[in-house]
C-alpha positions as CSV (number, residue, x, y, z in Angstrom):
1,X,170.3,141.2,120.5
2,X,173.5,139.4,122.2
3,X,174.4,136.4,121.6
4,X,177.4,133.9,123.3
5,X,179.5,131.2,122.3
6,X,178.1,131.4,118.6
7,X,178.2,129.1,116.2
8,X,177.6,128.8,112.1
9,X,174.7,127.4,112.3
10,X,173.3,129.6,114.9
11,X,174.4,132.6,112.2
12,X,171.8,130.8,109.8
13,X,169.1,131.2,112.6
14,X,170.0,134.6,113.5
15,X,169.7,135.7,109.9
16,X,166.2,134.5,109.6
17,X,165.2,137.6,111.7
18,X,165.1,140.2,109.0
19,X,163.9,142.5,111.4
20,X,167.3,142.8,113.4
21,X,168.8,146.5,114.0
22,X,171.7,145.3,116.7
23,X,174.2,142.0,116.6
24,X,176.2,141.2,119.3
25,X,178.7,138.8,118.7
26,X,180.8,137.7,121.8
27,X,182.7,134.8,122.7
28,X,182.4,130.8,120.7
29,X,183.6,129.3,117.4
30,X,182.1,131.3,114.8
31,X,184.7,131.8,112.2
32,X,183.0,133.1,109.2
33,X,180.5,135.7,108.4
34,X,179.1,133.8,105.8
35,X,176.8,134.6,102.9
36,X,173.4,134.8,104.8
37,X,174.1,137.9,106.6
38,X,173.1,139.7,103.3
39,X,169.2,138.9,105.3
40,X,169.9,141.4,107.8
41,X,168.9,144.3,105.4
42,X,167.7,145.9,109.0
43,X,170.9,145.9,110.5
44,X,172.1,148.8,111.8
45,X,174.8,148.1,114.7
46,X,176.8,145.0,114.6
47,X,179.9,144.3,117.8
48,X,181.3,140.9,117.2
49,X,183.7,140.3,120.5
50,X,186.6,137.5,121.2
51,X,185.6,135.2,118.2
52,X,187.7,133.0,116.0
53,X,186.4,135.1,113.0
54,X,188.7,134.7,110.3
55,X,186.3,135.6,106.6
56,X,183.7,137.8,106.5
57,X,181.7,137.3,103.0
58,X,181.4,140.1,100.6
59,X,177.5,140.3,100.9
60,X,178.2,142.1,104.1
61,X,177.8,144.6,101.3
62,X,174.1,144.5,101.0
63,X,173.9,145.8,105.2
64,X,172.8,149.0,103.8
65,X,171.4,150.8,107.1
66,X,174.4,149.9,108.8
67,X,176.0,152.5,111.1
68,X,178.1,150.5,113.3
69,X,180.3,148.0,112.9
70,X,183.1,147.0,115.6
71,X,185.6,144.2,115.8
72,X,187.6,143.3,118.8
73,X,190.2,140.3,119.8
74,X,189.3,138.6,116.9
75,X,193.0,137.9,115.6
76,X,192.5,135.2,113.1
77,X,190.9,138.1,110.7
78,X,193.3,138.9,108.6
79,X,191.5,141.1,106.0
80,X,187.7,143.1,105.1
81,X,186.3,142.4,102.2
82,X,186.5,144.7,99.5
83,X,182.6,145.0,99.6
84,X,182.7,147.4,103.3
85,X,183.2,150.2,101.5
86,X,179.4,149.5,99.7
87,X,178.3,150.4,103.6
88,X,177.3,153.8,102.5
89,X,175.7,154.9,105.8
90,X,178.8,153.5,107.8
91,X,179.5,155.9,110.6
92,X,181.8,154.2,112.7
93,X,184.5,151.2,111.8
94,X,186.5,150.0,115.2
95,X,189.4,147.1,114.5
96,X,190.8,146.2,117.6
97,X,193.4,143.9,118.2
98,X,192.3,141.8,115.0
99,X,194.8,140.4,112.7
100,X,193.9,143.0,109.9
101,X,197.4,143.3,108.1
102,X,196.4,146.1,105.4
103,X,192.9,147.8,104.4
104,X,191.4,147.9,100.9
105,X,191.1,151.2,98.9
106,X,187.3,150.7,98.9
107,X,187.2,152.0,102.3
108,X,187.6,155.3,100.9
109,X,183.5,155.1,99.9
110,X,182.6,155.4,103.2
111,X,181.5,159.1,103.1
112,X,179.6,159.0,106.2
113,X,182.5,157.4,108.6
114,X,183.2,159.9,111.2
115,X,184.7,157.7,113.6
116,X,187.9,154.8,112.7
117,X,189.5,153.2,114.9
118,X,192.2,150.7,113.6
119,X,194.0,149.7,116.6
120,X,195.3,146.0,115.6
121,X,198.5,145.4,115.8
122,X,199.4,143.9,112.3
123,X,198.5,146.7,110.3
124,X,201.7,148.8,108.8
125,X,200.1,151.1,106.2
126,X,197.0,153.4,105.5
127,X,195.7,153.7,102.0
128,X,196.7,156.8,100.6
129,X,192.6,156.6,99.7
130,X,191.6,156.8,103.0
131,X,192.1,161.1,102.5
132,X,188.8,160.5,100.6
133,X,187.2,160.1,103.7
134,X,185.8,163.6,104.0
135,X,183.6,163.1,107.2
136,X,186.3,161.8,109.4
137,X,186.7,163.3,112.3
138,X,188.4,160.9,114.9
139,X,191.5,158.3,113.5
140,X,193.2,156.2,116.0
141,X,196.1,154.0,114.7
142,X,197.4,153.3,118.6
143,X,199.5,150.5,119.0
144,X,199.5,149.4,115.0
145,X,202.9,148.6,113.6
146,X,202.4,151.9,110.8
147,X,205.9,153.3,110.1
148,X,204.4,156.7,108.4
149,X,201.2,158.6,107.7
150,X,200.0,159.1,104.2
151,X,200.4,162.1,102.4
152,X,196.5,162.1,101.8
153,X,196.2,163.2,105.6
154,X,195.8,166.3,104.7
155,X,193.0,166.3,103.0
156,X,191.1,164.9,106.1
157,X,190.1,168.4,107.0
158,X,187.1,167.6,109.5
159,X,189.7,165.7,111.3
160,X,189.4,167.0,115.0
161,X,191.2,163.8,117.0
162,X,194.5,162.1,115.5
163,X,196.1,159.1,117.9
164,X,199.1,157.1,116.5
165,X,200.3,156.5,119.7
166,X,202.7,153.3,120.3
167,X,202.9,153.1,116.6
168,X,206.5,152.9,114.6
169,X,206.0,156.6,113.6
170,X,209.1,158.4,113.7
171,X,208.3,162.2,112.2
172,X,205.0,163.5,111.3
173,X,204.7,165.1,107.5
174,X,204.5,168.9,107.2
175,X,201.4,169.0,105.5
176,X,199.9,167.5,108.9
177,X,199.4,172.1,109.3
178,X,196.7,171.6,107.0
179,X,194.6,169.9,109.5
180,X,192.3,173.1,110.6
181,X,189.9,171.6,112.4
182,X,192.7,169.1,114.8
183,X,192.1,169.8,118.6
184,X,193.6,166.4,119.8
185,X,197.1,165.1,118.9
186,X,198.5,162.1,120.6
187,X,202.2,160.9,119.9
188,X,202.9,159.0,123.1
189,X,205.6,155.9,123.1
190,X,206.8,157.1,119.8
191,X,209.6,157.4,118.1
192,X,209.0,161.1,117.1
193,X,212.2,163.3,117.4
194,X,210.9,166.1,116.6
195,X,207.9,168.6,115.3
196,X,207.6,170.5,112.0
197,X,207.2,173.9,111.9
198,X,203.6,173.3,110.1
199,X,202.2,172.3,113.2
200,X,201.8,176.1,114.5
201,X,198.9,176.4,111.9
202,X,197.0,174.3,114.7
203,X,194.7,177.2,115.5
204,X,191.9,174.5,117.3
205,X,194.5,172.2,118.6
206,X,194.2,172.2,122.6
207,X,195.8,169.1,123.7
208,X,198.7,167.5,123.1
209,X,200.7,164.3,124.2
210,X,204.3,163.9,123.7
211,X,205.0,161.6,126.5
212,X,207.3,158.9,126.3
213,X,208.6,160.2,122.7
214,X,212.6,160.7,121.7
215,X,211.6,164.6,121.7
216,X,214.1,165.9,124.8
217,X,213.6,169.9,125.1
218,X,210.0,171.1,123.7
219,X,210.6,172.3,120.0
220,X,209.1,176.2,119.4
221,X,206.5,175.4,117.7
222,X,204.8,174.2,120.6
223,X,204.9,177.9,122.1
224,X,203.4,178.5,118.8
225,X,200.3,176.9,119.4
226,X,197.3,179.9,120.1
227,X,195.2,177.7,121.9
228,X,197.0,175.2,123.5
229,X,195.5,174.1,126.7
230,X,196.7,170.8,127.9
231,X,200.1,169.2,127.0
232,X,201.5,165.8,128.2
233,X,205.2,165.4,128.7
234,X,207.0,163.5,131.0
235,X,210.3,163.6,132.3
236,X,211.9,166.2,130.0
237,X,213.1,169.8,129.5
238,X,211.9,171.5,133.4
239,X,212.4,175.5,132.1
240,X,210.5,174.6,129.3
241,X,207.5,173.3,131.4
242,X,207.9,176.1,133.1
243,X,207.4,178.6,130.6
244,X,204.3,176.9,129.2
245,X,202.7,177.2,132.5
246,X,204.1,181.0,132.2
247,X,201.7,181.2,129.4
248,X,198.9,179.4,131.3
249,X,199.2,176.0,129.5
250,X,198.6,172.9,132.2
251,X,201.5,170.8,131.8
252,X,201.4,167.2,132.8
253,X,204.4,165.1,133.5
């Protein structure tokens, strides 16, 4: 069910319907989630779009069936409540372009998150919780103001797609190798100088984007890589490029 230019009191309505799997949320003056959403025990998909959103009540807690729960240009929200991570069938958490400045640890109880996407441009540190999350497999941190990743990332080990592109990231940690199951890296418009020799451990990783980075001649562990199938680079190092096509690698500038 969508619904435009909400309003509070239209909230209080809505929640009435006890029945409700999907919530669309787009556009209006609704800036709090208050404490009647704890009705929509049915709930299982909930987009709120391009609201004034700022609080979302802790009995967003008792949405026990939901799966989906995405955020976008909603800047005045500066935090969740700690009560998200009580979302125990949570499957996929998108913040986009909110005004979410940090995360709380709770969100480490979301075993069943596969999919987090936390690309809101306020936010400048993970949880070192968040390697709890054992079912994640995609993490994008694009365009966030995060300086470094925690050392918990490697415990993420169903991670398969890794984006911190146009973040402040200026080196990536060693342990990064323990990643096994990483097919996807994206550093563009980074700060990255260069790679560590860990990242040859890659054996699944396929693609890579290092455009727009401060890397200026392809380090050797990128020749490393077994399975390297795609790689994005831009305007540097021309024998290098050369000798990944060598090896059969399609090199994009």
């Amino acid at each position: 069910m969508k619904f435009n230019d909400l309003k509070e009191t239209d909230l209080k309505n809505i929640a009435k319907a006890k029945s409700l799997k999907e919530l669309r949320i787009v556009r209006g003056e609704l800036s709090s989630l208050g404490d009647e959403i704890e009705n929509l025990t049915n709930l299982e998909k909930l987009y709120i779009h391009d609201t004034k959103l700022s609080y979302i009540s802790l009995n967003i807690k008792y949405l026990k069936k939901l799966k989906v729960l995405e955020i976008y240009n909603t800047k005045n929200l500066k935090s969740l409540p700690k009560g998200i991570g009580e979302l125990e069938n949570l499957e996929r958490l998108v913040l986009d372009d909110t005004g979410i400045i940090s995360l709380p640890d709770e969100i480490s109880k979301l075993k069943k998150l596969t999919h987090l996407t936390l690309a809101s441009p306020k936010l400048s540190s993970l949880p070192e919780s968040i390697g709890e999350l054992n079912g994640l497999k995609r993490l994008t941190l694009n365009g966030t103001n995060i300086a470094f990743l925690p050392h918990s990332i490697n415990q993420l080990k169903n991670l398969a797609y890794l984006n911190v592109a146009s973040t402040k990231i200026k080196s990536l940690p060693k342990n990064i190798g323990e990643l096994k199951n990483l097919d996807s890296l994206h550093l563009a418009h980074t700060s990255i100088k260069t790679l560590p020799e860990e990242l040859a451990k890659l054996n699944k990783l396929w693609y890579l984007d290092m455009r727009d980075t401060k890397i200026e001649k392809i380090p050797e562990v990128v020749f490393k890589l077994p399975r390297l199938d795609i790689i994005e680079l831009g305007d540097i190092d021309l024998m290098g490029k050369m000798m990944l096509r060598a090896k059969g690698v399609t090199v994009r500038d």
